[in-house]
C-alpha positions in Angstrom: 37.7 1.4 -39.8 38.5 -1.4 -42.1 35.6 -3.3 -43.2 37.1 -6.5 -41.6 36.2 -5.3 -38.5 32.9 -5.0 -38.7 30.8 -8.5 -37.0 29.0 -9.1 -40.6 32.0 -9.5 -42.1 33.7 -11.4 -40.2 35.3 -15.3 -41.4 31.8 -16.7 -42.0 31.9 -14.6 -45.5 34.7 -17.4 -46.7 33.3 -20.8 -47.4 36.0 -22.7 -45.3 36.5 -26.1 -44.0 35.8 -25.9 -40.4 38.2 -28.9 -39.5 41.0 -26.5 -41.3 41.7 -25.1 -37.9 41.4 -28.5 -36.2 44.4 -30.0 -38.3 46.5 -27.1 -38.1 46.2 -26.9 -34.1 47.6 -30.6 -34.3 50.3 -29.9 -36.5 51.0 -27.6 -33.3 51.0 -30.0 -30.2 54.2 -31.6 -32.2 56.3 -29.0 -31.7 54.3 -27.3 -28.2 53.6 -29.0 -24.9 50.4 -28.7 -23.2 49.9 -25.8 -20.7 51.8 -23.1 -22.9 51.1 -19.5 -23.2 49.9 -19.2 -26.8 48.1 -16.3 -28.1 45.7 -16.0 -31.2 45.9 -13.4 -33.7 42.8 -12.7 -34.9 40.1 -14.9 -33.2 37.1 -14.1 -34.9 34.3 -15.9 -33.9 36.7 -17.7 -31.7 36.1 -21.4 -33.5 40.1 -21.8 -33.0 40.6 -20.4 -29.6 37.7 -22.8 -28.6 40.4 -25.8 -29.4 43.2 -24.4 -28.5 42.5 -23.5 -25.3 41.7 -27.3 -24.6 45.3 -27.8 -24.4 46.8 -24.3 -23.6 46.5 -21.5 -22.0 45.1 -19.4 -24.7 44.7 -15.8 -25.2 42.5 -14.5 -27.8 43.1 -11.0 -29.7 41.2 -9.0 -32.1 41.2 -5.8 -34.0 37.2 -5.6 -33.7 36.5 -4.9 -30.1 32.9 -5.9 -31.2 34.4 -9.7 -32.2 35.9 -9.6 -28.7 33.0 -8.2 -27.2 30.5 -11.1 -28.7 32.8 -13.7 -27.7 32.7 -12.7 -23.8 29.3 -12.7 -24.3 29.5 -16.6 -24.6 32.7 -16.5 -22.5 32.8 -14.0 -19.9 36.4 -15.6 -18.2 37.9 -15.3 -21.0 41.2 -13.8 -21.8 40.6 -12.0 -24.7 43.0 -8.5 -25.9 42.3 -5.6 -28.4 45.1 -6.2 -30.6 46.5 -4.9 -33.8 48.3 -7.6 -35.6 50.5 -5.2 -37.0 51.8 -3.3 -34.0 51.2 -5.8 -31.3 51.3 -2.8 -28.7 51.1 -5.8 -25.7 53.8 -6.0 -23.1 52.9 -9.6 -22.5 55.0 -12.2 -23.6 53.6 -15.9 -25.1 55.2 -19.3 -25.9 53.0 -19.1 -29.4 51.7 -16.8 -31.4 48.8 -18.4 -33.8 46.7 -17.0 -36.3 44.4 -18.9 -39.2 44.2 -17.2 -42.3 44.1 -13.5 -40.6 47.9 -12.3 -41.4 47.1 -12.5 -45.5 45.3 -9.3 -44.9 49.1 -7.5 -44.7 51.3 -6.5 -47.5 54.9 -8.7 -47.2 56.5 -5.2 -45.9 53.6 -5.2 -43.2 54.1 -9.0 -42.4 58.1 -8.7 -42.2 57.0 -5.7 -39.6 54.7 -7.6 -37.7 57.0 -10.3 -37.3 59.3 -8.0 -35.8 56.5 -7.4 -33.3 55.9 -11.0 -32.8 59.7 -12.1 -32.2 59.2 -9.4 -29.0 56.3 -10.8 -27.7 57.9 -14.3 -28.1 59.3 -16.3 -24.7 62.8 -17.5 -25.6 62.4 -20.5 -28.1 58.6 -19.7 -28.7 57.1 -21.1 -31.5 54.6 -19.5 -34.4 52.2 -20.6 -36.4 50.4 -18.8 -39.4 48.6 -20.2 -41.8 47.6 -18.2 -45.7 46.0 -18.4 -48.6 48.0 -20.1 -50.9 49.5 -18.5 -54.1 51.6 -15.3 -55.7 48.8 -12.4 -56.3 46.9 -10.1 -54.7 43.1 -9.1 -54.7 40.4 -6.8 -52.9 37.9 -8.8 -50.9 35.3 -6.3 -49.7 37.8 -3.1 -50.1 40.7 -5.0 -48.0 43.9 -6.2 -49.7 44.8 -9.8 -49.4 48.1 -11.0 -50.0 48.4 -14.5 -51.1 51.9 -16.1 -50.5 54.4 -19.1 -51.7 57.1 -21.0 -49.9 59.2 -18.7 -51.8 57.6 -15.6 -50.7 57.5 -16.8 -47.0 60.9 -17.5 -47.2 62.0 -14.1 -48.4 60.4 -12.4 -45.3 61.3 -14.6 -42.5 64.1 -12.9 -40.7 67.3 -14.9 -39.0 65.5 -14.2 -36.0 63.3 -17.2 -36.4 64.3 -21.0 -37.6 61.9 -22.8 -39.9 60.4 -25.6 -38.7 57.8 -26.8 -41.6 56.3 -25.2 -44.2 53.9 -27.0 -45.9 50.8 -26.7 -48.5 47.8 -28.5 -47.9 43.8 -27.7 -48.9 41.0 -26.3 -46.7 38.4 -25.4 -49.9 40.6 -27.1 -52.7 43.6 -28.7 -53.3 46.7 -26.7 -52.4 45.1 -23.2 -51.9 46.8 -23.1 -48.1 49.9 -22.8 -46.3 51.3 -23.0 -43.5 54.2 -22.2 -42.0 55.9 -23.0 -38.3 58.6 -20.9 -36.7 60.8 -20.9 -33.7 62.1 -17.9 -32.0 66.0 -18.1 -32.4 68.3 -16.8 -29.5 71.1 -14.9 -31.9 70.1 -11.5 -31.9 69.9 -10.5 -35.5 68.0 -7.8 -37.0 65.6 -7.8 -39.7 
């Protein structure tokens, strides 16, 4: 077991800006209508999935059934899945796929294979939205690897499957250290 998945080491080991996830979710409502399917990589403590599910119908997933399991606690309706962000082994399909700062724990070849996941999970035209740490190295944070990317970077991986919509920097601890990037499921059938 990684040590990401255990409850004490969950996101409230990172100093972050907890209106981070706030701005990012309304980047989103440009480009999603109300009411969509969207489902959250990653939840956490569930801090996004608590806002996003004021304006969708939002799915929360996890690799740490004991995350998921301390969210139901509070929230025993909701919809919450044991997922591996990697394999996605789901056969439901979503309008969006989300995640905050949970997909910089892959390497780009484990990013480029997830999004091959994500495309088939996708409704036609559905939209993602991932947000990273911002910049071109890579370091051990509590013996997991995180992988912090560039426009540049981003770019290389994203398949023809998807088109870009934005990709933009902007600062949840200090200036420039995030990005995000919005996607939209293309309907040519290319391969990665």
């Amino acid at each position: 077991m990684d040590d990401y998945d255990q409850p004490e080491n969950s996101d409230d080991d990172i100093p972050i800006n907890d209106n981070a996830g706030a701005q990012l979710i309304q980047k989103l409502k440009t480009y999603l209508a109300p009411g969509a399917s969207l489902l959250e990589l990653g939840m956490g403590s569930g801090k996004d999935l608590n806002l996003l599910s004021q304006s969708y119908v939002a799915t929360g997933s996890d690799y740490s059934q004991d995350l998921l399991d301390c969210y139901l606690r509070r929230f025993p309706k909701a919809d919450l899945i044991l997922l591996n962000a990697l394999t996605l082994q789901t056969v439901r399909k979503f309008d969006c796929i989300y995640s905050n700062k949970v997909l910089y724990q892959l390497t780009p070849f484990e990013l480029k294979k997830s999004l091959v996941q994500q495309h088939r999970i996708l409704s036609d035209k559905g939209i993602l939205m991932h947000s990273f740490w911002y910049g071109s190295h890579v370091e051990d944070f509590h013996d997991t690897i995180c992988t912090y990317y560039t426009e540049q970077t981003l770019n290389e991986i994203i398949s023809k499957r998807f088109e870009l919509l934005e990709i933009q920097k902007y600062q949840e601890i200090r200036k420039g250290d995030s990005i995000y990037i919005l996607l939209r499921k293309s309907t040519h059938a290319v391969h990665l």
